[in-house]
Backbone atoms as SQL, in Angstrom:
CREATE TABLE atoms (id INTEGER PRIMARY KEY, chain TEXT, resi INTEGER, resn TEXT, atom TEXT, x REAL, y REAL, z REAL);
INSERT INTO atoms VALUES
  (1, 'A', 1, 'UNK', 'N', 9.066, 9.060, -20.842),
  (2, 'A', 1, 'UNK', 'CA', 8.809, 9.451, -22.211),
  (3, 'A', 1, 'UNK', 'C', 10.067, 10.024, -22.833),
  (4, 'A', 2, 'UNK', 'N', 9.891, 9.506, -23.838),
  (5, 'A', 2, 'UNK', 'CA', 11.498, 10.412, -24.805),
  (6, 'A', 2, 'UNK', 'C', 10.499, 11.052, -26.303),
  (7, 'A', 3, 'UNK', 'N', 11.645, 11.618, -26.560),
  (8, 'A', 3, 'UNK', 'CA', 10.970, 12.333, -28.068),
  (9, 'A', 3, 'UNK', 'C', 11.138, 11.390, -28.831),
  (10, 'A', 4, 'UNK', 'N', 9.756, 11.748, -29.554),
  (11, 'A', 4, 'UNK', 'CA', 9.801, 10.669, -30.962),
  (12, 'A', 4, 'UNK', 'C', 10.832, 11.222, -32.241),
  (13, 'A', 5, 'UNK', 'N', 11.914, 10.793, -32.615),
  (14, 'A', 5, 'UNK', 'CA', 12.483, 11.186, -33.650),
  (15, 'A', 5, 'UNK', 'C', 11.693, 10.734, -34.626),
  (16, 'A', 6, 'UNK', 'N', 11.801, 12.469, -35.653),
  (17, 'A', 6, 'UNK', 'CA', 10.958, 12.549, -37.354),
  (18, 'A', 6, 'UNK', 'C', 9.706, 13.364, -36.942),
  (19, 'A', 7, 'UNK', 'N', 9.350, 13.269, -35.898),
  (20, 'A', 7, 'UNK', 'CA', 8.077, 13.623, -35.727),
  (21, 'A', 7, 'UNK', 'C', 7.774, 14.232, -34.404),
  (22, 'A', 8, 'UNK', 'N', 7.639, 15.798, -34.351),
  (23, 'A', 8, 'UNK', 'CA', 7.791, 16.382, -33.321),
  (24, 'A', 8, 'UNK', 'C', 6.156, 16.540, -32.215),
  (25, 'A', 9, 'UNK', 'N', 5.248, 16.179, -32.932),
  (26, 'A', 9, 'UNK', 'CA', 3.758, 15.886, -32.306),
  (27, 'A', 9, 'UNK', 'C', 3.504, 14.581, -31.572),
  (28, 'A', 10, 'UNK', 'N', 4.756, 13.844, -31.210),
  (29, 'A', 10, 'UNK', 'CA', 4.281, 12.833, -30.334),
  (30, 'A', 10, 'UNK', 'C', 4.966, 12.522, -29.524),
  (31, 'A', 11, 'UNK', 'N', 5.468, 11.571, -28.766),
  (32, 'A', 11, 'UNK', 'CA', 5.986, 11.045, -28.115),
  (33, 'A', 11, 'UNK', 'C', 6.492, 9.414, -27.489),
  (34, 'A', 12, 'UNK', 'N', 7.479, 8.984, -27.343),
  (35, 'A', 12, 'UNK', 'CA', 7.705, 7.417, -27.298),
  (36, 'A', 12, 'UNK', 'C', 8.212, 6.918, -26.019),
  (37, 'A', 13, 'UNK', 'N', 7.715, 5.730, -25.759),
  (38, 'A', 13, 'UNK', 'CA', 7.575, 5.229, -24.413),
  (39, 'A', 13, 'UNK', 'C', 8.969, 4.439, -24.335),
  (40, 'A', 14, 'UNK', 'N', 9.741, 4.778, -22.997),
  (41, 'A', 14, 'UNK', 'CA', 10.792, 4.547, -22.792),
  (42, 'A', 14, 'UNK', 'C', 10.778, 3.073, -22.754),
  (43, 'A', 15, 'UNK', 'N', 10.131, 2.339, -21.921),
  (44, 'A', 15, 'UNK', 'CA', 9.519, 1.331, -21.892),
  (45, 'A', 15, 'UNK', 'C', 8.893, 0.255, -22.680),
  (46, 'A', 16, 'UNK', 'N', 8.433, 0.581, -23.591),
  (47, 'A', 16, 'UNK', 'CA', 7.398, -0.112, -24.568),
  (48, 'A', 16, 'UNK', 'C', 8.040, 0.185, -25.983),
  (49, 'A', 17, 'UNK', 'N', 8.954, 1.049, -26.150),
  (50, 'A', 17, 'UNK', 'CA', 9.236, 1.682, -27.854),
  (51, 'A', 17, 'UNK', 'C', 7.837, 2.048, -28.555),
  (52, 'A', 18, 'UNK', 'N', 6.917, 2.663, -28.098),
  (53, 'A', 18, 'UNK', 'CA', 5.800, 3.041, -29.016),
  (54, 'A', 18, 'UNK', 'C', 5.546, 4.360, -29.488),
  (55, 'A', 19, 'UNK', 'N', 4.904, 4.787, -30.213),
  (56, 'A', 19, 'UNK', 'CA', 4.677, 6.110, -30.244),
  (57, 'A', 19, 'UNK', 'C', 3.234, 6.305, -29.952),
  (58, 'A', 20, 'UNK', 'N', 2.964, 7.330, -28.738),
  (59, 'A', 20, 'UNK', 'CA', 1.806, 7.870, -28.431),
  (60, 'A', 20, 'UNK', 'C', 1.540, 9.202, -28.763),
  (61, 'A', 21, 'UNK', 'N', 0.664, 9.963, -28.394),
  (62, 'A', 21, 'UNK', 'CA', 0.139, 11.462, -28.623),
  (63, 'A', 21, 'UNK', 'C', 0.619, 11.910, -27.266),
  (64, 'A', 22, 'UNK', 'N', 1.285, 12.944, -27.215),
  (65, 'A', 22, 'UNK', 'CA', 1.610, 13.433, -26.011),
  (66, 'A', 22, 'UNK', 'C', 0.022, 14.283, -24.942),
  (67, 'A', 23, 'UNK', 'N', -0.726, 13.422, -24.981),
  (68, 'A', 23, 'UNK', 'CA', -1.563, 13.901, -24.499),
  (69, 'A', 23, 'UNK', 'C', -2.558, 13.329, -23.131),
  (70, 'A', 24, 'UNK', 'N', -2.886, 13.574, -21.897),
  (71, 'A', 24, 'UNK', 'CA', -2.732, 13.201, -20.306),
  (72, 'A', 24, 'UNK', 'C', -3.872, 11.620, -20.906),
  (73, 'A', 25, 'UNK', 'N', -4.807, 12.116, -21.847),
  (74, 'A', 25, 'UNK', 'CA', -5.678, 10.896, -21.955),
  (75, 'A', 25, 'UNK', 'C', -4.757, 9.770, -22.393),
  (76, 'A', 26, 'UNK', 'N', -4.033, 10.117, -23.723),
  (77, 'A', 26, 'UNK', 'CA', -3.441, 8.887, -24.077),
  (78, 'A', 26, 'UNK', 'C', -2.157, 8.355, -23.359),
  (79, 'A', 27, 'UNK', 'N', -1.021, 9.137, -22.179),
  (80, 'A', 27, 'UNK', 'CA', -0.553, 8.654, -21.169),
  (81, 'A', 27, 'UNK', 'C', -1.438, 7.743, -20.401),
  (82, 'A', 28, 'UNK', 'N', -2.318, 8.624, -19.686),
  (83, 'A', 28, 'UNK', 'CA', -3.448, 7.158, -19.089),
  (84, 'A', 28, 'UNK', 'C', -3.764, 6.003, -19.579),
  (85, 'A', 29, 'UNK', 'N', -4.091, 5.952, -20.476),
  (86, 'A', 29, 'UNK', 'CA', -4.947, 4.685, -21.474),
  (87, 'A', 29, 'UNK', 'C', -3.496, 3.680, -21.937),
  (88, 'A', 30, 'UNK', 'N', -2.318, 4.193, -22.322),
  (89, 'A', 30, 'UNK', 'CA', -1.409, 3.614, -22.227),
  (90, 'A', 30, 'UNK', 'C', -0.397, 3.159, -21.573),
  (91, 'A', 31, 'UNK', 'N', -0.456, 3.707, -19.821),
  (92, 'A', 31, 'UNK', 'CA', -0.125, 3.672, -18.906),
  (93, 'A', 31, 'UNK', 'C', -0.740, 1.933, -18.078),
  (94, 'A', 32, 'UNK', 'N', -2.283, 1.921, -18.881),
  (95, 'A', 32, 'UNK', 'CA', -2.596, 1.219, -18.042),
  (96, 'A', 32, 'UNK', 'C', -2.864, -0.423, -18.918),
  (97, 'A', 33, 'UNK', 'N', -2.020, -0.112, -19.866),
  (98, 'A', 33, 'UNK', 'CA', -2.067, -1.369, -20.706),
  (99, 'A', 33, 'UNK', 'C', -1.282, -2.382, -20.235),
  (100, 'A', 34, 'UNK', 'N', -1.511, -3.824, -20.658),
  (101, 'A', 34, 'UNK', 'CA', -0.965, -4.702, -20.223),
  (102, 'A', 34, 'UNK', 'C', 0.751, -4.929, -20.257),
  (103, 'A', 35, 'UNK', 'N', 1.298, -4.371, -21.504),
  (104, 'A', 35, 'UNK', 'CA', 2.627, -4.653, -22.037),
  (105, 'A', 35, 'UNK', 'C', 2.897, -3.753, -21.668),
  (106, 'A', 36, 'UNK', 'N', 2.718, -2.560, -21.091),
  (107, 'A', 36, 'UNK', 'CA', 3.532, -1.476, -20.356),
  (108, 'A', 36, 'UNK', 'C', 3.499, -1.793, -19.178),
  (109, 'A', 37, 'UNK', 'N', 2.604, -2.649, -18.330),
  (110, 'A', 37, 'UNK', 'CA', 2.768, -2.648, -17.178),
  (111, 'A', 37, 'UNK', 'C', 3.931, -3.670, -16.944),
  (112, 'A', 38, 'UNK', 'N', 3.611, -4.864, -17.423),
  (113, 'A', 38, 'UNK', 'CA', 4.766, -5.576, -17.499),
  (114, 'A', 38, 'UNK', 'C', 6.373, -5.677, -18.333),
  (115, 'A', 39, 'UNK', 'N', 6.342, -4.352, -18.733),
  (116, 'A', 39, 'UNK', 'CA', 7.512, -3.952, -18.905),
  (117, 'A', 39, 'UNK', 'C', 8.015, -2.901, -18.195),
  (118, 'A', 40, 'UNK', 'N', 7.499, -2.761, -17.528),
  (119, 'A', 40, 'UNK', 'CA', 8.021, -1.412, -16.322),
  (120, 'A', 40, 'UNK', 'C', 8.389, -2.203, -15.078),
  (121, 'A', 41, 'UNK', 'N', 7.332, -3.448, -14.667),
  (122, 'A', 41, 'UNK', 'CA', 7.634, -4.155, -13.915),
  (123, 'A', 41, 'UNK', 'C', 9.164, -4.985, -14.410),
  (124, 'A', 42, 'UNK', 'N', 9.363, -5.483, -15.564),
  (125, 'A', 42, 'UNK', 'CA', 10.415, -6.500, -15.419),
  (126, 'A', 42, 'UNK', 'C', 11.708, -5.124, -15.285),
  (127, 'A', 43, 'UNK', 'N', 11.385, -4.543, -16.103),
  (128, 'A', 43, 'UNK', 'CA', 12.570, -3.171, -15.825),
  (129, 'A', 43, 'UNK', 'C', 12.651, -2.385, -14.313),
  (130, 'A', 44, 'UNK', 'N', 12.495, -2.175, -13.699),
  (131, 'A', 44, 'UNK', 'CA', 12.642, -2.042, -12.546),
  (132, 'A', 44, 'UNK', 'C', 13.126, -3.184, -11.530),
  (133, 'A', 45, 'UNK', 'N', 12.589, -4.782, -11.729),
  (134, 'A', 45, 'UNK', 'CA', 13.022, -5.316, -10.636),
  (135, 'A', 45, 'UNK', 'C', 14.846, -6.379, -11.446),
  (136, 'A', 46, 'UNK', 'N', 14.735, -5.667, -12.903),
  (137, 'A', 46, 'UNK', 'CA', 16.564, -6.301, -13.157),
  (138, 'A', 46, 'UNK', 'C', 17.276, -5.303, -12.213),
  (139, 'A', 47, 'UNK', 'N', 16.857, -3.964, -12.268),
  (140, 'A', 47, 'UNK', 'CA', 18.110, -3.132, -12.267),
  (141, 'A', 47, 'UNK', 'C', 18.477, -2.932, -10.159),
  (142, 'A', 48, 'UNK', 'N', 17.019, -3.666, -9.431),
  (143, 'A', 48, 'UNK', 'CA', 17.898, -3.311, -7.886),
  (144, 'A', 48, 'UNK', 'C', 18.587, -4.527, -7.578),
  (145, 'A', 49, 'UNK', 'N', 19.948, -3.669, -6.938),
  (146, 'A', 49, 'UNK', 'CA', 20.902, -4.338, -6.337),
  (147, 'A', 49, 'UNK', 'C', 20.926, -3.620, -5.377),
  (148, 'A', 50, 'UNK', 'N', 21.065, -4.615, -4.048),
  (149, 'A', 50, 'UNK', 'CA', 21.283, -4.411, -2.320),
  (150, 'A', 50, 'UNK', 'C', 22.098, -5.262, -1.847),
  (151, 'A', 51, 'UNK', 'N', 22.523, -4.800, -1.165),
  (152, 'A', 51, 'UNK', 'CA', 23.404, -5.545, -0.094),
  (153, 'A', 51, 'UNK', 'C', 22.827, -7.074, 1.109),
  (154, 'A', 52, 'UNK', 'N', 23.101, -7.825, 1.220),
  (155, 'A', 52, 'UNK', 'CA', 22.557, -8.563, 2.715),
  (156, 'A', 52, 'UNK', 'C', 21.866, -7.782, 3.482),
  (157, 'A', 53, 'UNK', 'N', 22.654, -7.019, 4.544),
  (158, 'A', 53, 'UNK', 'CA', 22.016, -6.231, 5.486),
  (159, 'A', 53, 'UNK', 'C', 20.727, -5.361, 5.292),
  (160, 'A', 54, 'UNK', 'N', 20.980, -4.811, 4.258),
  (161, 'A', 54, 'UNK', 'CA', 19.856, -3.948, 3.459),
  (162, 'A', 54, 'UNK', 'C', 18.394, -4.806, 3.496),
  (163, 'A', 55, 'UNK', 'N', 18.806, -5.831, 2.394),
  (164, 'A', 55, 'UNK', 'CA', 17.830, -6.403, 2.202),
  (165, 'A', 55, 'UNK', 'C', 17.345, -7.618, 3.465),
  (166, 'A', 56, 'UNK', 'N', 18.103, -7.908, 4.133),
  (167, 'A', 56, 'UNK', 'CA', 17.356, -8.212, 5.419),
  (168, 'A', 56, 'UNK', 'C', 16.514, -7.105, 5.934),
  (169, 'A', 57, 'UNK', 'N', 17.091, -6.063, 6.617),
  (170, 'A', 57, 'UNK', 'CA', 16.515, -4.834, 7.315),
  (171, 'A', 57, 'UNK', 'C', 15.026, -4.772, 6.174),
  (172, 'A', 58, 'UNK', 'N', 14.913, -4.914, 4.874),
  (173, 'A', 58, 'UNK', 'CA', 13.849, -4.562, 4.187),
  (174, 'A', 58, 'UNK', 'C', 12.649, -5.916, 4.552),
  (175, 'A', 59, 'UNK', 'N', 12.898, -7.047, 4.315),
  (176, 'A', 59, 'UNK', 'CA', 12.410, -8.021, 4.740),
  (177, 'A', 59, 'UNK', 'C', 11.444, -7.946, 5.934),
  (178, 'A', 60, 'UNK', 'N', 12.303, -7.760, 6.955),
  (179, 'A', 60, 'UNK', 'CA', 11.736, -7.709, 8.229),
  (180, 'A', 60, 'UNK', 'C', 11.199, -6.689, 8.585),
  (181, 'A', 61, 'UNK', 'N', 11.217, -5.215, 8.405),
  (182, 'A', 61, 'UNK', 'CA', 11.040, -4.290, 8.439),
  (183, 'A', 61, 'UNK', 'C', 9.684, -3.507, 7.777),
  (184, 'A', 62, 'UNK', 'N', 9.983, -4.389, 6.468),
  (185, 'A', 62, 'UNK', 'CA', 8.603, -3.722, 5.338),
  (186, 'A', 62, 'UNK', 'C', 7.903, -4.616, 4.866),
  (187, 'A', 63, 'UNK', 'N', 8.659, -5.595, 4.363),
  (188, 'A', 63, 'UNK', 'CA', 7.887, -6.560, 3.577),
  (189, 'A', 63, 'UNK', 'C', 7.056, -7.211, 4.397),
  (190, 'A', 64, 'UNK', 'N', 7.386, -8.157, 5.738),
  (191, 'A', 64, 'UNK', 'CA', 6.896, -8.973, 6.353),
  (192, 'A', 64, 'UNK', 'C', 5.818, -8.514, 7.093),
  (193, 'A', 65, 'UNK', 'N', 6.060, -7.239, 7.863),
  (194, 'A', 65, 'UNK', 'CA', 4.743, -6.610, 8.447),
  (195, 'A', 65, 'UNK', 'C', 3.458, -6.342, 7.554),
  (196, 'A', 66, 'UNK', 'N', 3.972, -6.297, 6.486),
  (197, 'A', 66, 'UNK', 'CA', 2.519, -5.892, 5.620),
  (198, 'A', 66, 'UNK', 'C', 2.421, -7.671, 4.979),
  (199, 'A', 67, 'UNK', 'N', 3.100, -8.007, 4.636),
  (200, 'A', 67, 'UNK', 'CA', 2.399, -9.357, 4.536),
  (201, 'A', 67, 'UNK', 'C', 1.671, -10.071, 5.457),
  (202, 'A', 68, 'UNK', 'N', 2.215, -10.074, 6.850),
  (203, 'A', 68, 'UNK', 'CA', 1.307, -9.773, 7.905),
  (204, 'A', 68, 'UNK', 'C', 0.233, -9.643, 7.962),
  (205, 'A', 69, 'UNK', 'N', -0.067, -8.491, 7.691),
  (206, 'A', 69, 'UNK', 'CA', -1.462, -7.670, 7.969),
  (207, 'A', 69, 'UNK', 'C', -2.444, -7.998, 6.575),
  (208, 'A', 70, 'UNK', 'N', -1.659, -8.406, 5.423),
  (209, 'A', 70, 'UNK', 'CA', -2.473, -8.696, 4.425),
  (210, 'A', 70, 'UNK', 'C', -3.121, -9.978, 4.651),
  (211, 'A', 71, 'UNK', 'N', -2.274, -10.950, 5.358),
  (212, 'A', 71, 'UNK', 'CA', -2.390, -12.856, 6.069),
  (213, 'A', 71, 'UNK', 'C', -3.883, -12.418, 6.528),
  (214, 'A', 72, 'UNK', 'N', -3.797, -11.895, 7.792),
  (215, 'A', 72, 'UNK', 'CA', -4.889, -11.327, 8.851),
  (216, 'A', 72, 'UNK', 'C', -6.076, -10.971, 8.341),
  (217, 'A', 73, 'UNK', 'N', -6.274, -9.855, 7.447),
  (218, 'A', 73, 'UNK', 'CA', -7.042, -9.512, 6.870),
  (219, 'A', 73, 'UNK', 'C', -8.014, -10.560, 5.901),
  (220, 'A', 74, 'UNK', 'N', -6.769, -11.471, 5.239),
  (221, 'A', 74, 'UNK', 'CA', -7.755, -12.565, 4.775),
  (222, 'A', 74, 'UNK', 'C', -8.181, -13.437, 5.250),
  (223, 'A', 75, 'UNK', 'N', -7.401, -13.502, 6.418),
  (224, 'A', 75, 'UNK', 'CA', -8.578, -14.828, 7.638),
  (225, 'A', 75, 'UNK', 'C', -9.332, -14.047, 8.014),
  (226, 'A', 76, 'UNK', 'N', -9.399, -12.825, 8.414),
  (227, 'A', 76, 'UNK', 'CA', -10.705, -12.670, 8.949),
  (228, 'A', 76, 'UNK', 'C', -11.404, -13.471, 9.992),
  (229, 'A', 77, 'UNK', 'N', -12.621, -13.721, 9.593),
  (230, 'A', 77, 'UNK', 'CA', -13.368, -14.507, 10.952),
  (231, 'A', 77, 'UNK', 'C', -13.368, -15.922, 10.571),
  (232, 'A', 78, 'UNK', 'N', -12.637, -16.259, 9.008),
  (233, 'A', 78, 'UNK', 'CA', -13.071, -17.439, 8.707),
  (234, 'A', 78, 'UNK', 'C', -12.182, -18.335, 9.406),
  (235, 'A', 79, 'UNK', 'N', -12.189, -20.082, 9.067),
  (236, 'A', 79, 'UNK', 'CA', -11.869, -20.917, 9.601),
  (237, 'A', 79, 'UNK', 'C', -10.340, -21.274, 9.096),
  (238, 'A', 80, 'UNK', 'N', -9.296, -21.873, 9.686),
  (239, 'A', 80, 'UNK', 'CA', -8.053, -22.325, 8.981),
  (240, 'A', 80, 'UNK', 'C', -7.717, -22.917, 9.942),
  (241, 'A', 81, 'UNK', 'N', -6.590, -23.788, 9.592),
  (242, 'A', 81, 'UNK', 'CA', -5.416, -25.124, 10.302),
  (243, 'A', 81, 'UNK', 'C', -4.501, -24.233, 10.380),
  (244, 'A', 82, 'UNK', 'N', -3.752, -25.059, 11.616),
  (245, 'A', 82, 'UNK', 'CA', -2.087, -24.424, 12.240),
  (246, 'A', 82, 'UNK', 'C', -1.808, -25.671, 12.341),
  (247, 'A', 83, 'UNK', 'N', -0.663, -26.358, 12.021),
  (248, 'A', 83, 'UNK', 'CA', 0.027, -27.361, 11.896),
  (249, 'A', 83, 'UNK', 'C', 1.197, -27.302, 12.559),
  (250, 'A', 84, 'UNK', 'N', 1.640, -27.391, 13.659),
  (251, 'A', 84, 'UNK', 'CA', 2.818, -27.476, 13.994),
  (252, 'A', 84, 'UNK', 'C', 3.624, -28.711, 13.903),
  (253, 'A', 85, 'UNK', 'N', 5.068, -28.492, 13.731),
  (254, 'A', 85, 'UNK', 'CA', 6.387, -29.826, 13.582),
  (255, 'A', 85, 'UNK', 'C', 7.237, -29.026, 14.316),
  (256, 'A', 86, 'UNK', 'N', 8.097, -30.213, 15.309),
  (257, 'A', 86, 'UNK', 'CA', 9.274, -29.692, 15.418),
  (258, 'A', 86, 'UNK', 'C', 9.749, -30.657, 15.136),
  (259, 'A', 87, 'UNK', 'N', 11.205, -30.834, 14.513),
  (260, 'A', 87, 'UNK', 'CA', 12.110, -32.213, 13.938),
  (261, 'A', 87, 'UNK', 'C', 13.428, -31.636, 14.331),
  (262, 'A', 88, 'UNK', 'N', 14.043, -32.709, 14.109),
  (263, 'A', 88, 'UNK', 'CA', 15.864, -32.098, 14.545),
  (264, 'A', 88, 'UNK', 'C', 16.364, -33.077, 13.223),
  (265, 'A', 89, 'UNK', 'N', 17.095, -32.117, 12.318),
  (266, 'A', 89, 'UNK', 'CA', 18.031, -32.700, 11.501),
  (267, 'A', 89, 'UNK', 'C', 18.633, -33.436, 11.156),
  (268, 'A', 90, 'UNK', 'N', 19.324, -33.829, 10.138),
  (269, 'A', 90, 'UNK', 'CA', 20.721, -34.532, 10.765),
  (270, 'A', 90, 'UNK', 'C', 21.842, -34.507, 11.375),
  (271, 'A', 91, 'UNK', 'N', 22.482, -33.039, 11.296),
  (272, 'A', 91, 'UNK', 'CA', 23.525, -31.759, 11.696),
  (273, 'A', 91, 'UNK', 'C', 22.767, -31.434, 13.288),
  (274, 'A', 92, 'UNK', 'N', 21.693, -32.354, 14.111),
  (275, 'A', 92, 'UNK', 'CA', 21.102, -31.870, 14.960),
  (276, 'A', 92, 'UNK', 'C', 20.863, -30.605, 15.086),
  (277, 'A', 93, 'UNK', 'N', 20.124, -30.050, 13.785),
  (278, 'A', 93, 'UNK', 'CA', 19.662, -28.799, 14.317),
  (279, 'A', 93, 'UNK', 'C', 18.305, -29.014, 14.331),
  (280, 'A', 94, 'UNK', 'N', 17.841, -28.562, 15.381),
  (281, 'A', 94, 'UNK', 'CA', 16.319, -27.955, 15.998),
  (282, 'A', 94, 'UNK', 'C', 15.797, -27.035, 14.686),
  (283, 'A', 95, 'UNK', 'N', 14.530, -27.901, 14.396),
  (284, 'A', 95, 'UNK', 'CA', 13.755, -26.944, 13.092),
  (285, 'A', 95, 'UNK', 'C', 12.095, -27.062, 14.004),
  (286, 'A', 96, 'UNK', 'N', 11.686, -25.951, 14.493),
  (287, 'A', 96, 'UNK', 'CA', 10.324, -25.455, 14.235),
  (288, 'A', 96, 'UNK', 'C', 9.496, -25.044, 13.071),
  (289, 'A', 97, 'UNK', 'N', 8.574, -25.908, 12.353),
  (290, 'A', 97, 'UNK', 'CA', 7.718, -25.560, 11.088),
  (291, 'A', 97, 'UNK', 'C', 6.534, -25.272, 11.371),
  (292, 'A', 98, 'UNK', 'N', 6.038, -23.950, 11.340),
  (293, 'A', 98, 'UNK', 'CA', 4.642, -23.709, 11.281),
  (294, 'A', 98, 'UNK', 'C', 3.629, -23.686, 10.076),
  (295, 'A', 99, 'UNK', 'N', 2.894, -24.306, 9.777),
  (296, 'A', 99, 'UNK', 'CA', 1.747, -24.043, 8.977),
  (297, 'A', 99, 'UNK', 'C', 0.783, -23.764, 8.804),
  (298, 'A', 100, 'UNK', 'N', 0.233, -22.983, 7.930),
  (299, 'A', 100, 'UNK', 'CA', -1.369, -21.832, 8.193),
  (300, 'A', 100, 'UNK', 'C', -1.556, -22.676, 6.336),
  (301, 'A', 101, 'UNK', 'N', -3.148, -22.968, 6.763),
  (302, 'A', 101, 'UNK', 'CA', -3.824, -23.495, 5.516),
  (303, 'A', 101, 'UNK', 'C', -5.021, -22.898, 5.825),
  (304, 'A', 102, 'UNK', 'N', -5.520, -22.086, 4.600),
  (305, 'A', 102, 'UNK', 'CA', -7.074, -21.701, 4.961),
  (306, 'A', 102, 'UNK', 'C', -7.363, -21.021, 3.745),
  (307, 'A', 103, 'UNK', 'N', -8.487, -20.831, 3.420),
  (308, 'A', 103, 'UNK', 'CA', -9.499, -20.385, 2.078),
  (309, 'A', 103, 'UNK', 'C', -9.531, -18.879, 1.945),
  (310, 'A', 104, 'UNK', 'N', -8.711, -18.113, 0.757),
  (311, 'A', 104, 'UNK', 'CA', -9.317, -17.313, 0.448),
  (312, 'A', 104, 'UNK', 'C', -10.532, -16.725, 0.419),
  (313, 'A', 105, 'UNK', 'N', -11.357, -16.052, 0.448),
  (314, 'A', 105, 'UNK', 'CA', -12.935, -16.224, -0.339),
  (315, 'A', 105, 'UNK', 'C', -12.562, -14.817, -1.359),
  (316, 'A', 106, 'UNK', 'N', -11.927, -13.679, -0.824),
  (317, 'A', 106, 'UNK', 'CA', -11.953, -13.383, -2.457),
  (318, 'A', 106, 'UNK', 'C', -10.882, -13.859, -3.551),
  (319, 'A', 107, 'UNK', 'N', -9.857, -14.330, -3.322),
  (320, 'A', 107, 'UNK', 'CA', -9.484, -14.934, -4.852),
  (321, 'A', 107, 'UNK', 'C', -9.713, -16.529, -5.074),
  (322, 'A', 108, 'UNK', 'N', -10.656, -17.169, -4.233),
  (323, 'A', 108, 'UNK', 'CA', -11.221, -18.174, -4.119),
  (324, 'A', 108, 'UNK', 'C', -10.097, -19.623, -4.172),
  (325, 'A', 109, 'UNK', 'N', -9.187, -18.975, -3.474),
  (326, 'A', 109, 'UNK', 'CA', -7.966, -20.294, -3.483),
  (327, 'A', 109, 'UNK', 'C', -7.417, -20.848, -2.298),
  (328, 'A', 110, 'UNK', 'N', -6.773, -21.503, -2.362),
  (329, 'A', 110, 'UNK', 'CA', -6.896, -22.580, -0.919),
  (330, 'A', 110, 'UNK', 'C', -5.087, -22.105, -0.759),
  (331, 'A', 111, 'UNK', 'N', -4.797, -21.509, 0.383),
  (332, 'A', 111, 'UNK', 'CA', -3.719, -20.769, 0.812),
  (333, 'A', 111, 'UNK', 'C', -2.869, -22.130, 1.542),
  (334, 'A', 112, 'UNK', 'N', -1.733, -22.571, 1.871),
  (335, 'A', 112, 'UNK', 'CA', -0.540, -23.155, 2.307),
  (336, 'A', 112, 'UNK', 'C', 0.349, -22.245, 2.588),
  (337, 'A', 113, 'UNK', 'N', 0.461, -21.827, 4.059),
  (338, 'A', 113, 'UNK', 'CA', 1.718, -20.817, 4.073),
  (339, 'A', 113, 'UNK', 'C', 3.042, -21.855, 5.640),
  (340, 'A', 114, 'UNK', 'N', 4.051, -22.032, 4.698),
  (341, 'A', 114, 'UNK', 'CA', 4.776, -22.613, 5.492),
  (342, 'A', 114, 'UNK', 'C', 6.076, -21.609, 6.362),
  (343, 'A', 115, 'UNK', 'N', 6.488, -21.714, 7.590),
  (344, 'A', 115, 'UNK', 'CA', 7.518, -20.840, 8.164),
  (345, 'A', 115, 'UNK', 'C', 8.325, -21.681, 9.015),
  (346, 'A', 116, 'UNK', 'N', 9.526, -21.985, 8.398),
  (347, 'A', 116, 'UNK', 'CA', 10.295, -22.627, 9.412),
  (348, 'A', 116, 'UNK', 'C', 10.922, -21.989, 9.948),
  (349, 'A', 117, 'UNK', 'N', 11.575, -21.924, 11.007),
  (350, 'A', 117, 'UNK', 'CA', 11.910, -21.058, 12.250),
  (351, 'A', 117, 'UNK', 'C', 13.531, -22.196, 13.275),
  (352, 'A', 118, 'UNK', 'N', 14.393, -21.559, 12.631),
  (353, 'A', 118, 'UNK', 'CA', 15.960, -22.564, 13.213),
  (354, 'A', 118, 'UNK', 'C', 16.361, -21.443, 14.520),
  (355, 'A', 119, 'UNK', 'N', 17.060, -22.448, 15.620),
  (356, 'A', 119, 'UNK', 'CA', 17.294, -22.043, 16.683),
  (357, 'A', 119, 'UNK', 'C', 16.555, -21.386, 17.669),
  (358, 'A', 120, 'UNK', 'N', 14.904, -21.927, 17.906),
  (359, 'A', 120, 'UNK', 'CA', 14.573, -21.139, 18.341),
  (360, 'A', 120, 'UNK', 'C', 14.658, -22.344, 19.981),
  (361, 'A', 121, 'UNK', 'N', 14.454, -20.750, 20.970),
  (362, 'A', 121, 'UNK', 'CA', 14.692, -21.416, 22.021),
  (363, 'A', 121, 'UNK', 'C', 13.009, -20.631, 23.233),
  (364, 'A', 122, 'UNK', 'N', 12.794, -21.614, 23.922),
  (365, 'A', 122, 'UNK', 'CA', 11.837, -21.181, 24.760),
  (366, 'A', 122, 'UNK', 'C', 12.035, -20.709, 25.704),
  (367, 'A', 123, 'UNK', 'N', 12.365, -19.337, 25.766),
  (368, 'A', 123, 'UNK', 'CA', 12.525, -18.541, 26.773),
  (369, 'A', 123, 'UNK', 'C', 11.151, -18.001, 26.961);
């Protein structure tokens, strides 16, 4: 929030340029509007910059485990395909492709999740 210049009874959204009532109801109610959300969202994901390492370590570390557990959670007990490929390139490299296809039931959509996997060796 910044001050509304001219007018010392309100307040303006850093985010949105609007003027609200500085008051916890109308933060809420405007907090949870559509064009503030998606302007907080696009403003936040211009401004991070990371490094490689970083953002690997984040990948593997945060992102993927909970995507993980979110995968899991939506199979559940229900039914899905595993598709395996292995192919070798042209550069002969060894590519392992795994595939998971299976049905949402709550956002009622038909999931394709592909993971290719280079150099892997069977130890």
């Amino acid at each position: 929030l910044k001050p509304c210049i001219g007018d010392n009874t309100k307040a303006r959204c850093g985010f949105c340029n609007i003027d609200i009532l500085p008051h916890r109801k109308s933060l809420k109610t405007h907090s949870c509007t559509k064009k503030h959300i998606q302007n907080v969202k696009s403003h936040v994901l211009t401004n991070i910059k990371i490094h490689r390492t970083k953002c690997i370590g984040l990948i593997v570390n945060v992102i993927s485990p909970c995507l993980f557990k979110e995968m899991l959670d939506d199979l559940g007990e229900s039914y899905y395909s595993l598709i395996i490929d292995e192919s070798t390139e042209i550069d002969n490299t060894k590519v392992l492709c795994t595939m998971i296809r299976f049905f949402n039931l709550t956002l009622k959509i038909l999931f394709k999740i592909i993971y290719r996997v280079h150099n892997c060796i069977s130890d």
